[in-house]
C-alpha positions as CSV (number, residue, x, y, z in Angstrom):
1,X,21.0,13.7,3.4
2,X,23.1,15.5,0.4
3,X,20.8,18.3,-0.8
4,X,18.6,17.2,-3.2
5,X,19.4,17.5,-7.1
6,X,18.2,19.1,-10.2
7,X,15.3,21.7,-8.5
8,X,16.0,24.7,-10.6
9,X,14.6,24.6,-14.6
10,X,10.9,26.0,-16.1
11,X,8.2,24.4,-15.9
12,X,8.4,21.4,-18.2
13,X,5.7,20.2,-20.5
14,X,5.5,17.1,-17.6
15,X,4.7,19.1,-15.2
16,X,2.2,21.5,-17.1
17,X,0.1,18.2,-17.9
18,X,0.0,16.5,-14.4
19,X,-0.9,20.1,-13.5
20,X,-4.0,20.1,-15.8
21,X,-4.8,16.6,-14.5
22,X,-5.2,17.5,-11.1
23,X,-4.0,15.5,-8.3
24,X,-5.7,12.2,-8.1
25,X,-6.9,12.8,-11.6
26,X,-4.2,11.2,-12.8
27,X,-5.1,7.8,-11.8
28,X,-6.0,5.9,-14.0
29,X,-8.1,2.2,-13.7
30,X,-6.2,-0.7,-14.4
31,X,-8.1,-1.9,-17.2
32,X,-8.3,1.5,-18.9
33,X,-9.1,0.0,-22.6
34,X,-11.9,-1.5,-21.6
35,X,-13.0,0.6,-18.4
36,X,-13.6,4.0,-21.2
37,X,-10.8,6.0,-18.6
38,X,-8.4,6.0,-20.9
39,X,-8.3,7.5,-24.9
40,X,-7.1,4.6,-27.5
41,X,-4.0,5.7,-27.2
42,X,-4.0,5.3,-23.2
43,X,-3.6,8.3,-22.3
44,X,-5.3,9.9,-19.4
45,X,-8.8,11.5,-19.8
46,X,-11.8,12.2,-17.4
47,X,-11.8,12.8,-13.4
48,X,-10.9,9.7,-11.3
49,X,-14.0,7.5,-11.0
50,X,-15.8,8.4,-7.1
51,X,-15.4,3.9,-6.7
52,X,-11.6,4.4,-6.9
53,X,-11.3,6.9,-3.9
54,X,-12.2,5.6,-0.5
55,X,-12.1,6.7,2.9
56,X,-8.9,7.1,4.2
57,X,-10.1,6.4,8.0
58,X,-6.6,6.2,10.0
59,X,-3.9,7.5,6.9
60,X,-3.3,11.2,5.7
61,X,-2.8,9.9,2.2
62,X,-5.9,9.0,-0.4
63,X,-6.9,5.3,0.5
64,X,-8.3,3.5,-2.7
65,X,-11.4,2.2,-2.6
66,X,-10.0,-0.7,-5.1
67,X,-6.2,-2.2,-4.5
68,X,-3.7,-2.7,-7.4
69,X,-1.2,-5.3,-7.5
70,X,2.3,-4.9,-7.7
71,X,3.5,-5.1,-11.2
72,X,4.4,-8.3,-12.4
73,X,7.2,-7.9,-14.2
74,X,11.1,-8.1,-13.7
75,X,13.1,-5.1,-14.5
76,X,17.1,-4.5,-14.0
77,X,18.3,-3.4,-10.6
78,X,21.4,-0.4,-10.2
79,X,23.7,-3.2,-9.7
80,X,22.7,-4.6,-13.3
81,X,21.0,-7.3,-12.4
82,X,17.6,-9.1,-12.4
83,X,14.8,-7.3,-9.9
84,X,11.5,-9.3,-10.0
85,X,9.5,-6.6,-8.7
86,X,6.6,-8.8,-6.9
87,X,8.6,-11.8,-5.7
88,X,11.7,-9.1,-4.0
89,X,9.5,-7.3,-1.8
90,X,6.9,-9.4,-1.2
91,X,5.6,-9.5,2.5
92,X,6.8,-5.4,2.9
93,X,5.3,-2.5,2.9
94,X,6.8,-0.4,-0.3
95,X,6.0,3.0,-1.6
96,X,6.4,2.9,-5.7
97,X,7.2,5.8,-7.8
98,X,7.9,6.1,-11.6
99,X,9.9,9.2,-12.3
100,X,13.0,10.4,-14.0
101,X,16.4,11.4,-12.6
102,X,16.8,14.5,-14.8
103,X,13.4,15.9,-13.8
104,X,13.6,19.5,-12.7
105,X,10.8,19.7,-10.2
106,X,8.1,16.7,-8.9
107,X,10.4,13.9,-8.7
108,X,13.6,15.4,-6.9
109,X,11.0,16.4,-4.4
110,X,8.8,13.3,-3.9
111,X,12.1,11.1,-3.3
112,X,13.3,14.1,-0.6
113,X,10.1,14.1,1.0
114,X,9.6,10.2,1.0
115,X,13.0,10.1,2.5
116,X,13.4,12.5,5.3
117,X,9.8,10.9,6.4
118,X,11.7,7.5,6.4
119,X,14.9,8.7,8.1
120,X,12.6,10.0,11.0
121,X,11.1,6.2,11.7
122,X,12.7,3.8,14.1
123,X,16.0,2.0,12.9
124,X,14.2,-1.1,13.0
125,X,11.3,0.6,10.8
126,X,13.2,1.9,8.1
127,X,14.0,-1.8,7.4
128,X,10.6,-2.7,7.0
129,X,9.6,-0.2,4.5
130,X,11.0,-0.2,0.3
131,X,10.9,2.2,-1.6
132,X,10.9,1.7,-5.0
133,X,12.0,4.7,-8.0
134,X,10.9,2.9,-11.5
135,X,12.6,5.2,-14.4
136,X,10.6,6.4,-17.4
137,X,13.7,7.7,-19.3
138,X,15.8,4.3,-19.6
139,X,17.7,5.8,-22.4
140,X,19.1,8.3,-20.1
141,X,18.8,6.4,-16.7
142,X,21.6,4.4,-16.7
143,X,21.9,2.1,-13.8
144,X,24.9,3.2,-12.3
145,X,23.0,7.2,-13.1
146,X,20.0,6.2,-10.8
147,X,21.9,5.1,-7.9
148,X,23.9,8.0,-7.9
149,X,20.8,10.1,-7.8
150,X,19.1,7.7,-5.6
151,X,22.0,7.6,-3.0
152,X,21.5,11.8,-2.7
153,X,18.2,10.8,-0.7
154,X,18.8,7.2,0.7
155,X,21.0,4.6,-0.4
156,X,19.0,1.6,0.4
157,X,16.2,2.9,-2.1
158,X,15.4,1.0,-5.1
159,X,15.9,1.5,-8.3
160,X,14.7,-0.2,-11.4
161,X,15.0,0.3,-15.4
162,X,14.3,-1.1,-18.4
163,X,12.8,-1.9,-21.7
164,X,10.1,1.9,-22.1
165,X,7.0,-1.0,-23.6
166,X,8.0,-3.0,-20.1
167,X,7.9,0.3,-17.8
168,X,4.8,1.3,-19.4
169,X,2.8,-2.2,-19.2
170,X,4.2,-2.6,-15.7
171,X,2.8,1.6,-14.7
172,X,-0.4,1.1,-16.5
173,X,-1.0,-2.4,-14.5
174,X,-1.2,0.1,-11.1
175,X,-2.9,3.0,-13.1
176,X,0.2,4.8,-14.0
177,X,0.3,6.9,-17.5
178,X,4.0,6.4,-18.6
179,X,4.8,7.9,-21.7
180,X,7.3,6.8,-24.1
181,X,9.4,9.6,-24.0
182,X,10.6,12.0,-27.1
183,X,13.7,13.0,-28.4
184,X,14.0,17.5,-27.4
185,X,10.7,16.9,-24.6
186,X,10.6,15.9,-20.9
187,X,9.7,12.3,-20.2
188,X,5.7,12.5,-19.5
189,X,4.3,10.5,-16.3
190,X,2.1,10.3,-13.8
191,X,3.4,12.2,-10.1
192,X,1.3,9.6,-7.5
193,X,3.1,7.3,-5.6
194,X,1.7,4.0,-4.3
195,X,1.8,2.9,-1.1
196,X,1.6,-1.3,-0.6
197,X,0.7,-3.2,2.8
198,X,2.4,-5.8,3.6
199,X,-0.6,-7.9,4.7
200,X,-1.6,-8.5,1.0
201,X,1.1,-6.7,-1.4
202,X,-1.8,-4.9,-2.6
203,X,-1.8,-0.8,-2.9
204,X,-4.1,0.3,-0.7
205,X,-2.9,3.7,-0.6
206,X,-2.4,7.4,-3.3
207,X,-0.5,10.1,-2.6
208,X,-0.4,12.7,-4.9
209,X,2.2,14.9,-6.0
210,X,3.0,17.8,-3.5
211,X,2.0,15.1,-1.0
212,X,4.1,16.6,2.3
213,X,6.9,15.4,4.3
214,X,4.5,15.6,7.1
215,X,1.7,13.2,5.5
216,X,4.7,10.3,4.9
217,X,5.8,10.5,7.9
218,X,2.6,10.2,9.8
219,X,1.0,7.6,7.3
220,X,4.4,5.0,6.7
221,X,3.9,3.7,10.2
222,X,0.7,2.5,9.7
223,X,1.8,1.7,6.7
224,X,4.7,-0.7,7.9
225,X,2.4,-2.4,10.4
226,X,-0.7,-3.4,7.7
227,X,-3.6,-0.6,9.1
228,X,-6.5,-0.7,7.0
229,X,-8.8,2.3,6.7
């Protein structure tokens, strides 16, 4: 694996705010308008509700007490073309992560993480695992810019752009904040990553940023083969 990009820089104003969130904080429920988790605006407010976090029985990683679905919504592969996001990995297990490839800190090291825990599984593993990098900076993440970046960690990872109002519907449907980001700041966005079974497409499982190498790798076999807690 090339060494991973873009780890120097200050603290952004992303990262200060999933800071002050606090880990799982920044989950959000999936029908924030009308659940009160959310301001009007959508943005993150309160603790995570105690019915949202469940035992985690088997896994390292947080496992909901309520699944999400994947989003359903069909975004533009790196090749430039059409990736329904549901229908093209349904029946695997997938990790999803919204991120940006010019962050200077969480994302660069949640993809390196995620994938020296997948390059230590069984050939035949890897191939039953997706891993899916949603952008949140579409203006600057060109196609052809996040499978460069992508292809630093593994090439057969995923990864999807768009319309900003798409990405954002699509995050917020799994309990995502996306931002749409602003001209002279740092994209804003939550740092969990999903992980989906591939018994029911469902997400069944949080990691939060800073999540080790150490926690993938012991959690994406039982991941792969459809463990519940």
């Amino acid at each position: 694996m090339s060494p991973l990009p873009n780890l120097q820089g200050a603290p952004s104003r992303r990262s200060v705010l999933l800071g002050s969130l606090g880990g799982a904080a920044a989950l959000l429920l999936a029908a924030c308008g009308s659940s009160g988790s959310s301001s009007s605006d959508g943005s993150p407010s309160g603790e995570i509700t105690p019915s949202l976090q469940g035992q985690s029985g088997p896994y390292q990683g947080v496992y909901l007490g309520r699944t999400f679905d994947k989003p359903a919504v069909t975004l533009t592969d790196t090749s430039g073309r059409p990736f329904d996001l549901a229908a093209r990995t349904a029946g695997k297990a997938m990790l999803l992560y919204f991120g940006y490839t010019h962050c200077p800190d969480v994302c660069p090291t949640t993809m390196g993480d995620i994938a020296v825990a997948v390059s230590k599984l069984p050939k035949a593993q890897q191939n039953e695992i997706q891993v899916v990098f949603v952008t949140t900076d579409p203006a600057r993440d060109t196609p052809a810019a996040i499978r460069g970046w992508l292809d630093a960690f593994n090439p057969s990872f995923v990864g999807l752009t768009g319309d900003i109002r798409t990405i954002i519907a699509a995050a917020k449907s799994v309990g995502v904040y996306v931002a749409a980001p602003v001209k002279g700041q740092e994209p804003v966005h939550g740092a969990q990553t999903l992980g989906y079974l591939p018994s029911d497409d469902k997400a069944h499982l949080l990691y939060t940023s800073g999540t080790t190498t150490a926690v993938f790798e012991h959690d994406l076999p039982l991941l792969i083969k459809g463990v519940t807690a």
